[in-house]
N, C-alpha and C positions, 0 to 999 in steps of 0.2 A: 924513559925519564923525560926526554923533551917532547912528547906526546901531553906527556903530565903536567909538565910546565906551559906547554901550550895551550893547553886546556882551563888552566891558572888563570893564565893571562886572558884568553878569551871571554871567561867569566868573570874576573875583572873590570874588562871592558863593556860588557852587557849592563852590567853592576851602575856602572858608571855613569853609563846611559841612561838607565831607569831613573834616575835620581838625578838627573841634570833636566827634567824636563820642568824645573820651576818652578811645580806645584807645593812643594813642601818647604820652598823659602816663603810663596805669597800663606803659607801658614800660619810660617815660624811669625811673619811680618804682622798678620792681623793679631798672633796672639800678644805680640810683644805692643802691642797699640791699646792692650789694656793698660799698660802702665801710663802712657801718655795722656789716655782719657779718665781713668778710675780716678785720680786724684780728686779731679774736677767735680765726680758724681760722690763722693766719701762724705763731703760737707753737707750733702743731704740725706745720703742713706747709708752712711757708715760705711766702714773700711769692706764688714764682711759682704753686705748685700752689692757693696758697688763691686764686688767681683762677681759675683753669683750670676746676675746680672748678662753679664757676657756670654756665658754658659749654651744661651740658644743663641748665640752669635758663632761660638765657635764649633756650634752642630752644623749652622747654615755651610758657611765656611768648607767644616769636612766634606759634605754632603757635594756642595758644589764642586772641591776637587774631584771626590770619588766619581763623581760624572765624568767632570770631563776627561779623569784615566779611561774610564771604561768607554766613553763615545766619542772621544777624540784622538786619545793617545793611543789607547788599545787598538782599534783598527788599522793603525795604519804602522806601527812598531811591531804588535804582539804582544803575548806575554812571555814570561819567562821565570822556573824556578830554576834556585840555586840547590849548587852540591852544599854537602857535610862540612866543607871548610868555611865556605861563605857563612850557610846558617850559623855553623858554631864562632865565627868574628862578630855576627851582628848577637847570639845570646852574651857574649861575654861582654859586649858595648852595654846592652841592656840592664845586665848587672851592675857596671860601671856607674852606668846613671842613675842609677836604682840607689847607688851609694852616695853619690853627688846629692841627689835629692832630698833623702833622709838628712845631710849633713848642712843644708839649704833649709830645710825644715828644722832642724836643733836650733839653727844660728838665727831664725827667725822669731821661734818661740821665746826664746833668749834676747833678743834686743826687744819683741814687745813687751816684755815681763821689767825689762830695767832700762825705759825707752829716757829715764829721765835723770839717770845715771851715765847713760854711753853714748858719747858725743855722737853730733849727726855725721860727721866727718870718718869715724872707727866704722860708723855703719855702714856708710857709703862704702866704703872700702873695701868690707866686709862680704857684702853682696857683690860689688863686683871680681870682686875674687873668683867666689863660687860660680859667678856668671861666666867667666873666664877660665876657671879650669872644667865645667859640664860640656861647653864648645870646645874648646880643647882639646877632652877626651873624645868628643865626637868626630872632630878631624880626623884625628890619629885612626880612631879604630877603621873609619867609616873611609878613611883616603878621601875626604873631598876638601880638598884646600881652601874653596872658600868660605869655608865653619871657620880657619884660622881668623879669618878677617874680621867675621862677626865674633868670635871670639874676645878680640880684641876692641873690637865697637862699644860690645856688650860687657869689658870688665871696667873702658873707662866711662861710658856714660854715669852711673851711680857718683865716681868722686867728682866728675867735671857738672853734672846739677847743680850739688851741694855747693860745689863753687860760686854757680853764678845764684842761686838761691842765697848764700852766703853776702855776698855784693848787691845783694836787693838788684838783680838783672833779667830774676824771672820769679813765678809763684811754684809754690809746691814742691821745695827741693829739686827742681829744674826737669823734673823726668817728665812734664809735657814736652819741654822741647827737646831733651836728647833720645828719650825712647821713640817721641814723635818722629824724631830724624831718622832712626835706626830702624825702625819699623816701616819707613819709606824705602828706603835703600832696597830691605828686605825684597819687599813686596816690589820694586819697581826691577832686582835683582831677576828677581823669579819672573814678572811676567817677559823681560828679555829672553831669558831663556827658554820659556814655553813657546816664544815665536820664531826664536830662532832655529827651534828643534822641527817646529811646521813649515819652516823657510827650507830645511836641508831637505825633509823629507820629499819635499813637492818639488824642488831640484831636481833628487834624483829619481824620482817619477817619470818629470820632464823629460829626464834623459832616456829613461829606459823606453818609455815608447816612442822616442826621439829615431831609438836604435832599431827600433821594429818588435818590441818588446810584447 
């Protein structure tokens, strides 16, 4: 039993690891920097092409993490697959978002259909909800505590725009400046992390040939 549980916890920790190297915040950060910039490009090419748009931004993007797992982080970490437990917490995350999304997707469809019915204020609120419980649930299933933070960045950015869009204190229902802000964070989150993860490893490098390794 404590065999089992140690083995738990040490995949736990591996888990942890893979996913603290910062890549997938400077992700979350570029994709969430469409809402900051789309606005801006919607007045010339519409709502749907100023997203599309992004599209081979967010290939570039992928492309360039997948590198540098595979030629930075991979040689000098490894890799590593998970047991039965782990893959079956991240399929049941999977679903979870899968339901989140769909229901992001209803409530979407729904405010562009009666955009002139439903105050910008319900909307904003609306989205960040959904923005707030998709991180949420990704906290939760995923154990990484700082999804809570973005969580919560990301459920009041939408009411606090509409505010200062509201007070004539920005353009475009304020998501230039607050996704712009969150989206920095992200991305500024993440490349800390990916240096500091290069900083330990070259430490304990240092050390071991230090020791005659």
């Amino acid at each position: 039993m404590s065999q089992s549980i140690s083995l738990r916890d040490a995949e736990r920790k591996v888990f942890h690891t893979a996913v603290n190297d910062g890549l997938w915040d400077i992700f979350l950060g570029c994709f969430f920097l469409m809402f900051a910039i789309t606005p801006f490009l919607s007045e010339r090419l519409g709502d749907f092409w100023s997203s599309v748009i992004f599209l081979p931004f967010w290939g570039l993007v992928y492309l360039a993490i997948r590198f540098v797992r595979k030629h930075v982080i991979t040689p000098r970490l490894g890799s590593v697959k998970f047991g039965a437990s782990r893959n079956a917490i991240l399929m049941r995350f999977n679903l979870v978002m899968l339901v989140v999304n769909l229901i992001a997707l209803v409530l979407g469809l729904i405010a562009a259909s009666l955009t002139s019915r439903i105050p910008g204020q319900a909307t904003s609120i609306a989205l960040g909800l959904v923005l707030l419980a998709a991180f949420s649930f990704a906290a939760y299933f995923l154990g990484i505590g700082r999804l809570y933070i973005y969580a919560l960045l990301l459920g009041l950015a939408p009411p606090i725009g509409e505010w200062l869009w509201v007070n004539h204190l920005t353009s475009h229902h304020g998501y230039p400046v607050t996704f712009g802000v969150i989206s920095g964070i992200m991305i500024l989150t993440g490349i800390m992390l990916l240096l500091r993860l290069l900083r330990s490893y070259q430490a304990a490098r240092d050390d071991f040939q230090a020791d005659g390794g």
